[in-house]
N, C-alpha and C positions, 0 to 999 in steps of 0.2 A: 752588467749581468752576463750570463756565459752564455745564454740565448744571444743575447745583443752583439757580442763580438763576433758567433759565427754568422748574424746576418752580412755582417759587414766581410768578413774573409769569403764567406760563399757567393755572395751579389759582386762585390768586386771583381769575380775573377769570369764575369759577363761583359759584354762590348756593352757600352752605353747605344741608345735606339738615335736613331738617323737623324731626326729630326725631336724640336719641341714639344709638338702633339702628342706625339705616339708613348710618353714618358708624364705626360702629367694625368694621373689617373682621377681627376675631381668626378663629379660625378658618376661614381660607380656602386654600383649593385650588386649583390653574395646573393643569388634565387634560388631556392630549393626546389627540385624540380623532379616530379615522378614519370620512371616512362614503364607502362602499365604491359607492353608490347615485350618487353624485356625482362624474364622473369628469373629473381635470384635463384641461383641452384650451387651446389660444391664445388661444383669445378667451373671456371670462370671461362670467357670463351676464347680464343685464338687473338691474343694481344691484348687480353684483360677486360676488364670493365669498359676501362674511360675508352677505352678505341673501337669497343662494338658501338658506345654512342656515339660517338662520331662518325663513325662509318656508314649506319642507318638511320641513327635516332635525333640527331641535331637539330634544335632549334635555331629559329634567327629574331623572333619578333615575340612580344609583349602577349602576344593573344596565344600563344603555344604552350604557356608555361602552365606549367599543372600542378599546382602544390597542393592536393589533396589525393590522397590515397584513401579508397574504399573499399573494408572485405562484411561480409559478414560470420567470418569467424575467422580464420589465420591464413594470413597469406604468403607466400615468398615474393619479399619485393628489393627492388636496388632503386636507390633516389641519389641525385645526382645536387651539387653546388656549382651553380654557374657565376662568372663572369660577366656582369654584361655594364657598357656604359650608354649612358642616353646619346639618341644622336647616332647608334652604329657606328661610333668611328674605332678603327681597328688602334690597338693599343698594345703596347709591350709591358711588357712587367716581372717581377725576378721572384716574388714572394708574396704570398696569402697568409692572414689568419683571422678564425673566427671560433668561436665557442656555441654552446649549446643553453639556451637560458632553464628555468626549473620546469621543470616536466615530469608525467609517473612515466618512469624509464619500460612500465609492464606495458605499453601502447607498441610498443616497437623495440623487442631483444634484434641488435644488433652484431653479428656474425663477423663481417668482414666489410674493412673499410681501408680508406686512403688516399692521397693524393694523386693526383692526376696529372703528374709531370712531361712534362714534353720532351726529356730525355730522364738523365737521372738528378736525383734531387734529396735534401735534408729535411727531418720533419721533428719537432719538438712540441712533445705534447703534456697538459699537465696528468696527475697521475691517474687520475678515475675518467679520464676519456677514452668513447663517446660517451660518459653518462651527465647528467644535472649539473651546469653551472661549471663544468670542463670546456676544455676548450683545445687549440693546436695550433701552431702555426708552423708552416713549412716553405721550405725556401728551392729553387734548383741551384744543380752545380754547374752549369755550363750552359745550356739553349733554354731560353727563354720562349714564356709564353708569349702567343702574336696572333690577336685579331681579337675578337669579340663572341659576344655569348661560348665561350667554348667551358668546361669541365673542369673545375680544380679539385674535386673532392667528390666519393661514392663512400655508402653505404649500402649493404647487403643483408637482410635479415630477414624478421620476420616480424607482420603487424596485426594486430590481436585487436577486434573488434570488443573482448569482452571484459577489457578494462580501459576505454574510449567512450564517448569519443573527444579526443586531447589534440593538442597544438604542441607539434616541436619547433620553438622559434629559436633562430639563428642569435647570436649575442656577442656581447664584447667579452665574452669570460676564455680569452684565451690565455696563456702564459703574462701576456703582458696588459690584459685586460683594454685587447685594442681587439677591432673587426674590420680587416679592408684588405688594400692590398700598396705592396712594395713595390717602386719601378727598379730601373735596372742603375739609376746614377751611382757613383760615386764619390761620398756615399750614399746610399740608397735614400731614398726619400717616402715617407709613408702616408697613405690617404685615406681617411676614414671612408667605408663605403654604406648605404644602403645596405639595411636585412629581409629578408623573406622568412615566412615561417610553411611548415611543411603539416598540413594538418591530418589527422587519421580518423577516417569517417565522419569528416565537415571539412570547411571550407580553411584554407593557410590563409597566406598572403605573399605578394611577388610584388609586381610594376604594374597591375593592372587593373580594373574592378570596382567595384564600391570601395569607400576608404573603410578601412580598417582601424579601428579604435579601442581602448578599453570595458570589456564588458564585466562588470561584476557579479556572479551571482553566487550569494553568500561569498565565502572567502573564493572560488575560484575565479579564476584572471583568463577569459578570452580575448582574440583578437579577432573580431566578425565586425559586420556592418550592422547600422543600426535598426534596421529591422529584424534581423536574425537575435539582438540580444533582446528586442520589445519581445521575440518569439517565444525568448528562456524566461520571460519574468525580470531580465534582469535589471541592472543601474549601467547605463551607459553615462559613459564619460569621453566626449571628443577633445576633450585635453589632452588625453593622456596617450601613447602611441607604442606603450610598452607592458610586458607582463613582467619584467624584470628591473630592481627586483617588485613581488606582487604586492599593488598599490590596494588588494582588495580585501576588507575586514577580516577579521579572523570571527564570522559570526556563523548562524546556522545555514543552512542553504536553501531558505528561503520556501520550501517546499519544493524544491523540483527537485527531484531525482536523477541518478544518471541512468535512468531507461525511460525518460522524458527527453533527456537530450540526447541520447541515440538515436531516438523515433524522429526528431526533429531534423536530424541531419541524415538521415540516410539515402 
């Protein structure tokens, strides 16, 4: 495929990483991450998105991560896709990708996004992304990224309380219907990672917390802990660790409404 040969001419033409470690990326994590301090607006600030987070807003540990965004009516927000592997060990790597599982796109019109390269870089996306079951993957041309929890991916928009409150979860729906990331060998070599979901006005999911399972109520598919879904009336299921694609009937919703579950999550 024509994705696949530019991963292999653009990764190649990186220095392979010093050592073993820093190039085998098993155990890694894609976390959606909101920073509420940092608020979207037109004009981006002085070296972009990803370098105002890193400049002020960077995490490093498990208990930072924020994957829930809360308004009560429309907000400007930027949410960020981190990096991170267990263990903090600092890692190299040449290419990302990850897609977007099904979600109502109206929770969150999304404005401005992209990759978060560490010089300059290639980005190949399928054609309705960011929306439902799209996805990207994106590579650099030359510097590689290097260290842990850092920023490969922002969004910019705006999130709407009053068609929420919904889950954006991370997924394998990118071009090659893979979610991880690339090192830098030649040829490159690729790792599935851990997903995060990013939720609007309730709780996501990341690396830390109650686990997180499938909740059904009527057809709709969350990913909460299991008191939060006893909370909705709903059908938990700890089998299941996905809403993609939804495992959940196509039945009536059970009587709850969604201003039973706004009230629930706010």
């Amino acid at each position: 495929m024509r994705w696949t040969m530019l991963i292999l001419l653009l990764c190649g033409l990186v220095a392979n990483g010093a050592g073993a470690d820093p190039t085998n990326l098993e155990g890694g994590m894609l976390l959606a991450h909101f920073v509420p301090e940092l608020v979207y607006t037109s004009d981006a600030p002085p070296g972009g998105w990803c370098q105002a987070y890193l400049d002020t807003y960077a995490i490093s540990s498990c208990e930072e991560v924020n994957c829930r965004i809360d308004t009560p009516d429309t907000a400007p927000v930027i949410w960020f896709v981190l990096a991170y592997w267990f263990g903090d060990e600092a890692k190299e790597w040449c290419g990302a990708e990850f897609g977007f599982g099904e979600y109502d796109p109206r929770i969150f019109y999304c404005v401005e996004y992209g990759a978060c390269f560490p010089g300059t870089g290639w980005e190949y996306s399928t054609d309705g992304w960011p929306g439902p079951n799209e996805g990207t993957a994106f590579f650099v041309a030359h510097t590689p990224w290097v260290g842990n929890w850092l920023p490969v991916y922002f969004f910019g928009g705006y999130a709407y309380a009053s068609y929420g409150p919904g889950q954006i979860e991370l997924a394998s729906a990118s071009p090659a219907s893979l979610a991880g990331t690339w090192n830098c060998s030649t040829p490159p070599q690729f790792f599935h990672a851990g997903l995060g979901i990013m939720g609007i006005n309730m709780d996501g999911g990341g690396c830390f917390g109650p686990p997180n399972h499938v909740c059904c109520v009527g057809s709709q598919c969350f990913l909460i802990p299991e008191t939060a879904c006893s909370d909705l009336g709903g059908e938990w299921h700890p089998e299941l660790y996905t809403c993609v694609p939804n495992p959940c009937e196509e039945t009536p919703a059970l009587g709850t409404s969604w201003g039973t579950i706004k009230a629930l999550y706010r």
